[in-house]
SERO-4910 file (N, C-alpha, C, O; in steps of 0.05 Angstrom, whole numbers):
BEGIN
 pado doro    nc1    nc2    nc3   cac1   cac2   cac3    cc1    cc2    cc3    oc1    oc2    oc3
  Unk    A   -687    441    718   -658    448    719   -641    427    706   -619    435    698
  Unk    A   -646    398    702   -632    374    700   -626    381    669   -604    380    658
  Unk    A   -652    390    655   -648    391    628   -622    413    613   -605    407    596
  Unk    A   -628    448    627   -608    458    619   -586    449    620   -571    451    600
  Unk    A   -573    432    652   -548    425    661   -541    406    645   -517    405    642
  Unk    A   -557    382    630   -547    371    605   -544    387    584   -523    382    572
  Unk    A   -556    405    575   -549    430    550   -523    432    555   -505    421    542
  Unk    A   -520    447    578   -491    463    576   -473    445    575   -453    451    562
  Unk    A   -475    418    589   -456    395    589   -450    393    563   -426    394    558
  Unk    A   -474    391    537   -467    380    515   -461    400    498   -457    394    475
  Unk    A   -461    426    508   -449    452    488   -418    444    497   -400    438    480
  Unk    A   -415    445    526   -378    443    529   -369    423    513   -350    428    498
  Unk    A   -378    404    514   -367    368    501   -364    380    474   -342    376    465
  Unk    A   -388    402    452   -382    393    434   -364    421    427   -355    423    404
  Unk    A   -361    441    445   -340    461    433   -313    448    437   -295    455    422
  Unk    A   -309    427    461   -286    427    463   -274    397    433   -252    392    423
  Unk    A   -299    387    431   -293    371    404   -287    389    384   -268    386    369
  Unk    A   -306    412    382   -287    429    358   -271    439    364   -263    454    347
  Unk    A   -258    439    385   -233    460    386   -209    435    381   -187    440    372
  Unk    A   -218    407    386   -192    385    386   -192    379    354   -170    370    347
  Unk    A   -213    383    332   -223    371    302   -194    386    293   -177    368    289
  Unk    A   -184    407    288   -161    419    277   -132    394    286   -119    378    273
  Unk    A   -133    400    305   -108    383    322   -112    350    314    -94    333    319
  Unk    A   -137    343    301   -142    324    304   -127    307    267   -114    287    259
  Unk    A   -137    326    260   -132    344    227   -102    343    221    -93    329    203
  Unk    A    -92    353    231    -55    366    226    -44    335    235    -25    326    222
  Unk    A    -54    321    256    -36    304    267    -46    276    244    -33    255    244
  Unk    A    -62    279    230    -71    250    206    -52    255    177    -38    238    165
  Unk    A    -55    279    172    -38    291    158    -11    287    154      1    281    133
  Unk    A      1    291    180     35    285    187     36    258    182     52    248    166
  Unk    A     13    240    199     22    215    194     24    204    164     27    179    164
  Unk    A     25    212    145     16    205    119     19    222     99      0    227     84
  Unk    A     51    236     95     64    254     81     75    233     63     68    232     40
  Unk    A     93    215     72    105    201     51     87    190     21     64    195     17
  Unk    A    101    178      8     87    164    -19     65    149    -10     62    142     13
  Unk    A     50    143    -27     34    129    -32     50     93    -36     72     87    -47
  Unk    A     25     74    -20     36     41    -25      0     35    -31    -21     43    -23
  Unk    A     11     17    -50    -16     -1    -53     -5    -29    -41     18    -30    -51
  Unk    A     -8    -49    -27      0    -70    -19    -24    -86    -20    -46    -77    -14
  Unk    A    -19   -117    -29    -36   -134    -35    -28   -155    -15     -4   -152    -12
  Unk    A    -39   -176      0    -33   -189     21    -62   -208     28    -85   -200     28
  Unk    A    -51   -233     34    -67   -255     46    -76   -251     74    -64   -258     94
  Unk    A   -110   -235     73   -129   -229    101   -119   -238    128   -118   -225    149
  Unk    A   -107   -273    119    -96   -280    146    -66   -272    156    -58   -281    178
  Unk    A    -50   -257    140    -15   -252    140     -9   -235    165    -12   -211    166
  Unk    A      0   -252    187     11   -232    206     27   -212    200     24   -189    206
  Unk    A     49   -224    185     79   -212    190     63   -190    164     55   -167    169
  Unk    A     62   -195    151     47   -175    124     39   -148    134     43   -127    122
  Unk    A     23   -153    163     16   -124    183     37   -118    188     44    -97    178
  Unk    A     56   -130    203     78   -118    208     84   -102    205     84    -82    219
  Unk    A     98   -108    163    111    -94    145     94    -63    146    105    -41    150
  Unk    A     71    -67    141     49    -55    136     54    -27    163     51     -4    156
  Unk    A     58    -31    184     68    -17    211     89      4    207     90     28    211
  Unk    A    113    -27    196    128    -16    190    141     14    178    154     34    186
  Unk    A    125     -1    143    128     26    129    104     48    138    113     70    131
  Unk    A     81     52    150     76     76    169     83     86    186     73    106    196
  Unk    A    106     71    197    119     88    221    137     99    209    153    111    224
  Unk    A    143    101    184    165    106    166    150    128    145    164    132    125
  Unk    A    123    143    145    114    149    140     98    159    115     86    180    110
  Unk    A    103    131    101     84    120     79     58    118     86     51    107    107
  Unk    A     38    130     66     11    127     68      2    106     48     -6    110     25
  Unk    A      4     83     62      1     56     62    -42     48     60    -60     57     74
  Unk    A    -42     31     39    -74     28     27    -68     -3     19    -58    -10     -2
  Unk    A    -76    -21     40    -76    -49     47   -103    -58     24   -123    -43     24
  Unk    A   -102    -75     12   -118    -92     -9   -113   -132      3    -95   -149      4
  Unk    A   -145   -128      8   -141   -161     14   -148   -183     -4   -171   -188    -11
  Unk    A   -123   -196    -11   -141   -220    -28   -131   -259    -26   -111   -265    -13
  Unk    A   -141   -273    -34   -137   -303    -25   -110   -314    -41    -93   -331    -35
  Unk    A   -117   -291    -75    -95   -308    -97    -75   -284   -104    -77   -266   -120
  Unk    A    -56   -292    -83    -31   -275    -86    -18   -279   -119    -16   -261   -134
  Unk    A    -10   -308   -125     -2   -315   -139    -14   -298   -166      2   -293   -184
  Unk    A    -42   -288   -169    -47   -282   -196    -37   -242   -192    -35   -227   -211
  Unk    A    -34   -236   -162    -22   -211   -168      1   -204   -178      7   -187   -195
  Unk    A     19   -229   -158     47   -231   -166     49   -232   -204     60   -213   -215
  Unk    A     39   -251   -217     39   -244   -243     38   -229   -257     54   -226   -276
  Unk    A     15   -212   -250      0   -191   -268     14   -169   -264     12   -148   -277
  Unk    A     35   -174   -238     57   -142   -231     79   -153   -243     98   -138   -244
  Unk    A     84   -179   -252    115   -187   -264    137   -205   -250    156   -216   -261
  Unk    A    129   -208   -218    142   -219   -200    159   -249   -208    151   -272   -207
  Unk    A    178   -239   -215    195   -270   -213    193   -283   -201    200   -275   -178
  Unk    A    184   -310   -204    189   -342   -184    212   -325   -156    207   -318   -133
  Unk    A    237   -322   -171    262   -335   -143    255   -302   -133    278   -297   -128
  Unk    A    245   -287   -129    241   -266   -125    210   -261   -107    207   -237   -113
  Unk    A    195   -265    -97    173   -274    -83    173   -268    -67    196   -263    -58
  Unk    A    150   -262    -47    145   -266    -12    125   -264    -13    110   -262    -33
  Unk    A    118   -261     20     89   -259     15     67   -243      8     45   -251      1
  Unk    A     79   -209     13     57   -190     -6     78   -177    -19    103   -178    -18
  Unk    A     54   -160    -35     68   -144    -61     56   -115    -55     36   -115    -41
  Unk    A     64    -97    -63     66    -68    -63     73    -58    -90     88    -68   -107
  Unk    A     61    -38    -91     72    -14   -116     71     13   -102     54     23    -88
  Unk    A     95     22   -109    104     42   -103    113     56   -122    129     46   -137
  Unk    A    104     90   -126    106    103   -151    114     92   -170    131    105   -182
  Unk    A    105     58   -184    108     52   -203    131     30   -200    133     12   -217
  Unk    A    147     33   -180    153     12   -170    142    -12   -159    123     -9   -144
  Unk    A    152    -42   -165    139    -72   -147    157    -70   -124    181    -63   -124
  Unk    A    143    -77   -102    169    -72    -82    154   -110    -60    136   -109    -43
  Unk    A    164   -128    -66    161   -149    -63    164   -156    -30    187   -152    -20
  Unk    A    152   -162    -19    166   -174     15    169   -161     29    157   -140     29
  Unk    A    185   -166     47    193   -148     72    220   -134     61    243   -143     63
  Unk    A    213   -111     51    237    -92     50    239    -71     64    218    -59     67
  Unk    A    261    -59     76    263    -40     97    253    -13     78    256    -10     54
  Unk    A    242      2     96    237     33     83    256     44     80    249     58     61
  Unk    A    279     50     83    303     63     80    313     52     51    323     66     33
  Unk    A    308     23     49    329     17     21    291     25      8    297     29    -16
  Unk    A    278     27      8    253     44    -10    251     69    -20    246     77    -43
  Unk    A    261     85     13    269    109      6    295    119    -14    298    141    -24
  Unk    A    311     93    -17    333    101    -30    328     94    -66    334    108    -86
  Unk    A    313     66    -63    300     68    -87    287     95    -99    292    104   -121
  Unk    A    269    107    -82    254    130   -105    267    149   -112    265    161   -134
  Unk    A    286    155    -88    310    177    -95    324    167   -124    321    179   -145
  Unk    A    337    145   -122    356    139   -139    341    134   -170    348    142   -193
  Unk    A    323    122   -163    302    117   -196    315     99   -212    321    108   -235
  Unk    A    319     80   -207    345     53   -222    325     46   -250    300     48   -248
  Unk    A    332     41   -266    313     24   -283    316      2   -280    334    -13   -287
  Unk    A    289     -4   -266    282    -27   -260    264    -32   -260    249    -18   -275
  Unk    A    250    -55   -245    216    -60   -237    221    -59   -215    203    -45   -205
  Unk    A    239    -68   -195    230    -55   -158    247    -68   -149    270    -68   -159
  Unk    A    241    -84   -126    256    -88   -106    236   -112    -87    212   -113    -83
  Unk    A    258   -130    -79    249   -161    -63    265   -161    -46    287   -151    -49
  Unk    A    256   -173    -26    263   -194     -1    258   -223     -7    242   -235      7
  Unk    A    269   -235    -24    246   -266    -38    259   -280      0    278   -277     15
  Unk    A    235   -294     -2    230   -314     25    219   -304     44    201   -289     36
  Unk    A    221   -305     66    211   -296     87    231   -288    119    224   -293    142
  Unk    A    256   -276    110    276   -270    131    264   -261    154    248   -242    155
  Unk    A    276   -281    179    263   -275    206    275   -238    210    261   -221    223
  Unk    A    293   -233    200    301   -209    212    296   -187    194    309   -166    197
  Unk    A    276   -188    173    270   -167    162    238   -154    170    218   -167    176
  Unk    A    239   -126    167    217   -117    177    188   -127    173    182   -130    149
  Unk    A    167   -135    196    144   -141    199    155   -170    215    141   -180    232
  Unk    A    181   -184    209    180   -217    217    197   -208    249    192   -222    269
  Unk    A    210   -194    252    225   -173    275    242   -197    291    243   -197    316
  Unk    A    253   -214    278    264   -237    297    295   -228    284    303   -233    262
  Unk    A    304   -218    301    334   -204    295    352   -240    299    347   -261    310
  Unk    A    381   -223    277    401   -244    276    398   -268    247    411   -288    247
  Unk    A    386   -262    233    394   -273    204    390   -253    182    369   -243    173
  Unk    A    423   -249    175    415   -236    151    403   -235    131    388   -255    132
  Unk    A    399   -221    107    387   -219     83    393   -202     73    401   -182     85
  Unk    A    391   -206     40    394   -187     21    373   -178      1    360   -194    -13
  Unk    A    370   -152      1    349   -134    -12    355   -133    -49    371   -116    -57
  Unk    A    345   -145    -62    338   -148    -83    331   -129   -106    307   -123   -103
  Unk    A    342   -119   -126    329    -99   -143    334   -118   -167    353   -129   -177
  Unk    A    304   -118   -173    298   -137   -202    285   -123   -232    274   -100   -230
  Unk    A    286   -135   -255    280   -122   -277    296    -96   -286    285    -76   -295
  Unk    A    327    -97   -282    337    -78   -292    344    -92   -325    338   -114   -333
  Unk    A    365    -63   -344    376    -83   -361    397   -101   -360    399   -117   -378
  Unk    A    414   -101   -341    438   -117   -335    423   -137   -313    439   -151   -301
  Unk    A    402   -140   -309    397   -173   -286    389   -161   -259    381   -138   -251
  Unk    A    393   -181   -249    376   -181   -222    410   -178   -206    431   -189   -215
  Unk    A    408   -159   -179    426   -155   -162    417   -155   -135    395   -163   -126
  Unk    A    440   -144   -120    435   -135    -95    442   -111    -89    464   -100    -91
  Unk    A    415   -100    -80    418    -71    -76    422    -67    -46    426    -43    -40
  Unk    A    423    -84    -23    423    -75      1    431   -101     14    418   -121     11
  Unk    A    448    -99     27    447   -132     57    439   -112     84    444    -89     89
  Unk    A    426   -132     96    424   -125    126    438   -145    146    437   -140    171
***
Protein backbone atom coordinates (compact mmCIF):
# COMPACT_ATOMS: atom_id res chain seq x y z
CA UNK A 1 0.00 0.00 0.00
CA UNK A 2 3.05 2.48 0.95
CA UNK A 3 4.03 2.36 -2.67
CA UNK A 4 0.66 3.37 -4.42
CA UNK A 5 0.13 6.15 -1.57
CA UNK A 6 3.53 7.61 -2.78
CA UNK A 7 2.19 7.34 -6.58
CA UNK A 8 -0.80 9.26 -5.94
CA UNK A 9 1.19 11.69 -3.63
CA UNK A 10 3.50 12.29 -6.63
CA UNK A 11 0.68 12.44 -9.40
CA UNK A 12 -1.04 15.35 -7.05
CA UNK A 13 2.48 17.28 -6.56
CA UNK A 14 3.05 17.04 -10.11
CA UNK A 15 -0.58 18.03 -11.55
CA UNK A 16 -0.72 20.63 -9.19
CA UNK A 17 2.97 21.80 -10.56
CA UNK A 18 1.34 21.81 -13.89
CA UNK A 19 -1.52 23.57 -13.13
CA UNK A 20 0.89 26.54 -11.25
CA UNK A 21 3.73 26.30 -14.76
CA UNK A 22 1.08 28.80 -16.69
CA UNK A 23 0.78 31.20 -13.63
CA UNK A 24 4.23 30.68 -13.26
CA UNK A 25 4.76 31.79 -17.05
CA UNK A 26 2.45 35.06 -17.28
CA UNK A 27 3.89 36.34 -13.97
CA UNK A 28 8.04 36.20 -15.59
CA UNK A 29 6.67 37.74 -18.52
CA UNK A 30 5.05 40.86 -16.73
CA UNK A 31 8.09 41.15 -14.93
CA UNK A 32 10.12 41.91 -18.01
CA UNK A 33 7.92 43.89 -20.60
CA UNK A 34 10.03 46.93 -20.56
CA UNK A 35 13.32 47.43 -22.89
CA UNK A 36 16.00 45.62 -22.88
CA UNK A 37 19.51 46.90 -20.57
CA UNK A 38 22.81 45.38 -21.08
CA UNK A 39 24.75 46.71 -17.93
CA UNK A 40 28.40 46.11 -17.32
CA UNK A 41 29.58 46.36 -13.59
CA UNK A 42 32.45 45.43 -11.16
CA UNK A 43 31.37 41.50 -9.57
CA UNK A 44 32.04 43.25 -6.28
CA UNK A 45 29.52 46.67 -6.83
CA UNK A 46 26.91 46.82 -4.23
CA UNK A 47 25.12 49.89 -5.09
CA UNK A 48 25.45 48.65 -8.99
CA UNK A 49 22.71 45.79 -7.71
CA UNK A 50 20.85 48.30 -6.42
CA UNK A 51 20.50 50.25 -9.61
CA UNK A 52 20.13 46.93 -11.21
CA UNK A 53 16.72 46.37 -8.67
CA UNK A 54 15.98 49.40 -9.35
CA UNK A 55 15.44 49.52 -13.03
CA UNK A 56 13.47 45.91 -12.58
CA UNK A 57 11.17 47.13 -10.36
CA UNK A 58 10.66 49.69 -13.03
CA UNK A 59 10.28 46.99 -15.38
CA UNK A 60 13.27 46.77 -17.56
CA UNK A 61 14.48 43.40 -18.52
CA UNK A 62 17.78 44.02 -17.19
CA UNK A 63 20.99 41.33 -18.45
CA UNK A 64 23.90 42.08 -15.84
CA UNK A 65 27.62 41.41 -17.50
CA UNK A 66 30.46 41.03 -15.01
CA UNK A 67 33.78 42.40 -15.53
CA UNK A 68 37.13 43.71 -13.47
CA UNK A 69 38.03 46.61 -16.35
CA UNK A 70 35.30 48.97 -16.35
CA UNK A 71 37.50 51.52 -17.69
CA UNK A 72 38.08 49.64 -21.14
CA UNK A 73 34.03 49.46 -21.40
CA UNK A 74 33.64 52.94 -20.57
CA UNK A 75 35.87 53.66 -23.69
CA UNK A 76 34.82 51.39 -26.18
CA UNK A 77 30.99 52.88 -25.45
CA UNK A 78 32.49 56.63 -25.58
CA UNK A 79 32.08 57.58 -21.92
CA UNK A 80 33.57 60.93 -21.10
CA UNK A 81 36.13 61.28 -18.17
CA UNK A 82 33.70 64.10 -16.23
CA UNK A 83 30.79 61.93 -17.08
CA UNK A 84 31.52 58.42 -15.32
CA UNK A 85 30.29 56.14 -12.52
CA UNK A 86 30.45 53.13 -11.69
CA UNK A 87 28.52 50.91 -14.34
CA UNK A 88 27.49 51.43 -17.81
CA UNK A 89 24.38 50.27 -19.63
CA UNK A 90 23.02 50.39 -23.19
CA UNK A 91 19.83 50.94 -23.72
CA UNK A 92 18.17 50.74 -27.23
CA UNK A 93 21.31 52.18 -28.38
CA UNK A 94 21.58 54.47 -25.82
CA UNK A 95 24.90 54.74 -22.92
CA UNK A 96 23.05 55.35 -19.90
CA UNK A 97 26.09 55.84 -17.37
CA UNK A 98 25.48 55.49 -13.33
CA UNK A 99 22.75 55.69 -11.29
CA UNK A 100 20.05 57.23 -13.32
CA UNK A 101 16.44 57.14 -12.33
CA UNK A 102 14.09 55.05 -14.71
CA UNK A 103 11.74 57.73 -15.24
CA UNK A 104 14.36 60.30 -16.71
CA UNK A 105 15.22 56.75 -19.00
CA UNK A 106 11.87 56.36 -19.70
CA UNK A 107 11.77 59.87 -20.84
CA UNK A 108 14.91 59.49 -22.75
CA UNK A 109 13.44 56.71 -25.18
CA UNK A 110 10.28 58.53 -25.57
CA UNK A 111 11.93 61.71 -26.46
CA UNK A 112 14.97 60.19 -28.69
CA UNK A 113 17.39 63.41 -28.19
CA UNK A 114 20.39 63.08 -30.36
CA UNK A 115 22.66 62.10 -28.32
CA UNK A 116 24.80 59.20 -26.84
CA UNK A 117 22.77 58.83 -23.41
CA UNK A 118 22.64 59.90 -20.23
CA UNK A 119 24.98 60.07 -16.71
CA UNK A 120 24.90 60.47 -13.16
CA UNK A 121 28.99 61.13 -13.23
CA UNK A 122 30.01 60.33 -9.37
CA UNK A 123 28.35 58.45 -7.15
CA UNK A 124 25.24 60.57 -5.48
CA UNK A 125 24.19 59.14 -2.12
CA UNK A 126 20.61 59.92 -3.21
CA UNK A 127 20.37 58.44 -6.49
CA UNK A 128 18.92 55.13 -7.20
CA UNK A 129 20.80 51.77 -6.01
CA UNK A 130 23.00 54.31 -3.34
CA UNK A 131 19.18 55.12 -1.57
CA UNK A 132 20.74 57.57 1.03
CA UNK A 133 18.15 60.38 0.51
CA UNK A 134 19.01 64.27 0.88
CA UNK A 135 21.78 65.22 -1.66
CA UNK A 136 20.88 66.29 -4.76
CA UNK A 137 22.03 65.59 -8.32
CA UNK A 138 21.80 66.19 -11.76
CA UNK A 139 21.07 63.74 -14.61
CA UNK A 140 23.23 64.25 -17.48
CA UNK A 141 22.53 63.90 -21.28
CA UNK A 142 25.89 63.70 -23.19
CA UNK A 143 27.04 63.52 -26.94
CA UNK A 144 24.48 65.75 -28.34
CA UNK A 145 25.36 68.46 -31.09
CA UNK A 146 25.18 71.47 -28.89
CA UNK A 147 27.29 69.82 -25.63
CA UNK A 148 26.74 68.18 -22.71
CA UNK A 149 23.52 69.38 -20.43
CA UNK A 150 21.17 68.75 -17.91
CA UNK A 151 18.43 66.81 -18.58
CA UNK A 152 16.96 66.17 -15.05
CA UNK A 153 17.81 67.46 -11.16
CA UNK A 154 16.56 65.47 -8.35
Amino acid sequence: MIPSLTTRRNALRLALAGAALPLLGSLSARAATGPSVAVWQDPTCGCCQGWVRHMRQAGFNVMVHFTSDMGAIKQARGVPDDMQSCHTAVIDGYIVEGHVPAPDIVRLLGDRPDAKGLAVPGMPASAPGMDQPGQPYDVMVFGTPAGDRIYASH
